[in-house]
ZADO-1210 file (C-alpha; in nm, 4 decimals, padded with zeros to 6 digits):
<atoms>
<atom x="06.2530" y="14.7882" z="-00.0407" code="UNK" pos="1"/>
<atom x="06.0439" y="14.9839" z="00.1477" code="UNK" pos="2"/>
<atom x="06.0235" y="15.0512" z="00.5435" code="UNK" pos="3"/>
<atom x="06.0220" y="14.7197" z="00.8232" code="UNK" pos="4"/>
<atom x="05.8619" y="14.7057" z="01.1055" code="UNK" pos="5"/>
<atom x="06.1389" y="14.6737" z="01.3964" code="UNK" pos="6"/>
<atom x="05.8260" y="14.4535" z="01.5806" code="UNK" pos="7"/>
<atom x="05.8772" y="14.2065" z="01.2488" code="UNK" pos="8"/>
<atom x="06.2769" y="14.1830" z="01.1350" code="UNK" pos="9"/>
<atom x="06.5994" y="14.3921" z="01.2909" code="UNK" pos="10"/>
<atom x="06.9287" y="14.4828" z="01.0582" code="UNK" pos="11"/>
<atom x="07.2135" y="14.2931" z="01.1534" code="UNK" pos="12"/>
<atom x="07.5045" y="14.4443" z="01.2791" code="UNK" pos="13"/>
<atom x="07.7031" y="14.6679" z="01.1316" code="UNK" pos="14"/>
<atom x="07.4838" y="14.7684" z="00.8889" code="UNK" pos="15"/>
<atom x="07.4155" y="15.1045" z="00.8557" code="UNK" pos="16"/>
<atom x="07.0077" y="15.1794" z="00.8186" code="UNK" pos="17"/>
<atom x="06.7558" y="15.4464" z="00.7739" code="UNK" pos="18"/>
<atom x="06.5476" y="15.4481" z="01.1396" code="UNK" pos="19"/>
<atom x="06.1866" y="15.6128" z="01.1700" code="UNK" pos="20"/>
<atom x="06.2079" y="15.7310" z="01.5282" code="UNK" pos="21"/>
<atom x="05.8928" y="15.8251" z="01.7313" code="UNK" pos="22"/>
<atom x="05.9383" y="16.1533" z="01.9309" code="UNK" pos="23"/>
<atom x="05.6567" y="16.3699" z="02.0802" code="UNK" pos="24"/>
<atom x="05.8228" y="16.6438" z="02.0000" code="UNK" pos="25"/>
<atom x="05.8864" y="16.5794" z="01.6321" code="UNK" pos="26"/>
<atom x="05.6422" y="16.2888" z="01.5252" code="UNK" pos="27"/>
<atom x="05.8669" y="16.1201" z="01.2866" code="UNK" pos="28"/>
<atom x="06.1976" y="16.1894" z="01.1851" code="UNK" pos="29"/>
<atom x="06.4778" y="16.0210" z="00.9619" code="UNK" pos="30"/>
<atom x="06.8018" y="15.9487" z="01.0845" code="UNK" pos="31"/>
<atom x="07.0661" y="15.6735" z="01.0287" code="UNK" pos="32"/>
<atom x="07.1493" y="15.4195" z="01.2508" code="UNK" pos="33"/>
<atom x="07.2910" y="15.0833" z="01.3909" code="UNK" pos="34"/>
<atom x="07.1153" y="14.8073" z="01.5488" code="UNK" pos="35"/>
<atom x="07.3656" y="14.6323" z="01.7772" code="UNK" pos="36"/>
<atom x="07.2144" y="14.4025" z="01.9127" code="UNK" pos="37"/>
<atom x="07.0569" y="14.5233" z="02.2275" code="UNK" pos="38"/>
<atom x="07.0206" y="14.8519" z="02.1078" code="UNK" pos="39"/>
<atom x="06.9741" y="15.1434" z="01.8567" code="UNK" pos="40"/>
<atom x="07.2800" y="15.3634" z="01.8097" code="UNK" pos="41"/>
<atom x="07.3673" y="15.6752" z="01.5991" code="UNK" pos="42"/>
<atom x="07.5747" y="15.9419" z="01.5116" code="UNK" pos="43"/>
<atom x="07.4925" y="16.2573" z="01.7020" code="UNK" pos="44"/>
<atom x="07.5353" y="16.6358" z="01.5270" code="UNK" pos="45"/>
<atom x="07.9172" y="16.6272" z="01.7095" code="UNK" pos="46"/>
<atom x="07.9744" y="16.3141" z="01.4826" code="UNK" pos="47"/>
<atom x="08.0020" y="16.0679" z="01.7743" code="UNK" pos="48"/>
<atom x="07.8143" y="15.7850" z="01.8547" code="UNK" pos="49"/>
<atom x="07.5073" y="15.7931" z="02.1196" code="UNK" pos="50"/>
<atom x="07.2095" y="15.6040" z="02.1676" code="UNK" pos="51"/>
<atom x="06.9098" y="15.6647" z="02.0177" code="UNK" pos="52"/>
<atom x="06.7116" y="15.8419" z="02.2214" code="UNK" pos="53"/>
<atom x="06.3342" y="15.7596" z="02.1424" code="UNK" pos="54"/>
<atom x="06.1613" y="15.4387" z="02.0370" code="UNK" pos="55"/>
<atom x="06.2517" y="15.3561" z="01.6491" code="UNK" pos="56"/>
<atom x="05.9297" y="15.2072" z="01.5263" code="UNK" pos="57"/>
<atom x="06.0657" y="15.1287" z="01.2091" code="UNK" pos="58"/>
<atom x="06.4062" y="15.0712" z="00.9647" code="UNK" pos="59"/>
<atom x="06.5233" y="15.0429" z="00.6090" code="UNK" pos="60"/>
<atom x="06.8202" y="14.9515" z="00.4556" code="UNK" pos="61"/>
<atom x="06.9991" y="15.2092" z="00.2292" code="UNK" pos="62"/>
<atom x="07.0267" y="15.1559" z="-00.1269" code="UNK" pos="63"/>
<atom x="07.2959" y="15.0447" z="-00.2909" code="UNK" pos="64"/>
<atom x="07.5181" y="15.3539" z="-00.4453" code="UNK" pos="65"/>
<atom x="07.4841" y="15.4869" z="-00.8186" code="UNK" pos="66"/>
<atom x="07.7019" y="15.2834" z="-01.0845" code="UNK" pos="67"/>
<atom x="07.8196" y="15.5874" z="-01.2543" code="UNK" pos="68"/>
<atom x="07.9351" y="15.8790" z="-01.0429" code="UNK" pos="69"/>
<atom x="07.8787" y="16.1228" z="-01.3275" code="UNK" pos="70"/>
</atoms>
């Protein structure tokens, strides 16, 4: 599946997504993230849990994990 438009369909809660942020200072950037409802949060490089803080233009849901671990 590839990228959605946040304009089109949001991820329900609490699944875990890849977000396309906009940022002036870095144009587009990965990161994961959480839609809850009225907002976009994530977890920040101290491991807690902030707000997003720039307009995520777009999401996608992570793939399932590999069958075999080897």
């Amino acid at each position: 599946m590839g990228w959605i438009k946040c304009s089109e369909r949001l991820p329900e809660f609490p699944d875990e997504v890849l977000i396309y942020p906009y940022n002036d200072k870095w144009p587009k950037y990965q990161r994961f993230g959480y839609w809850i409802g009225t907002q976009w949060l994530r977890y920040n490089d101290d491991g807690h849990i902030d707000e997003v803080p720039h307009i995520v233009t777009q999401w996608m849901p992570l793939p399932d994990p590999p069958e075999d671990e080897g």
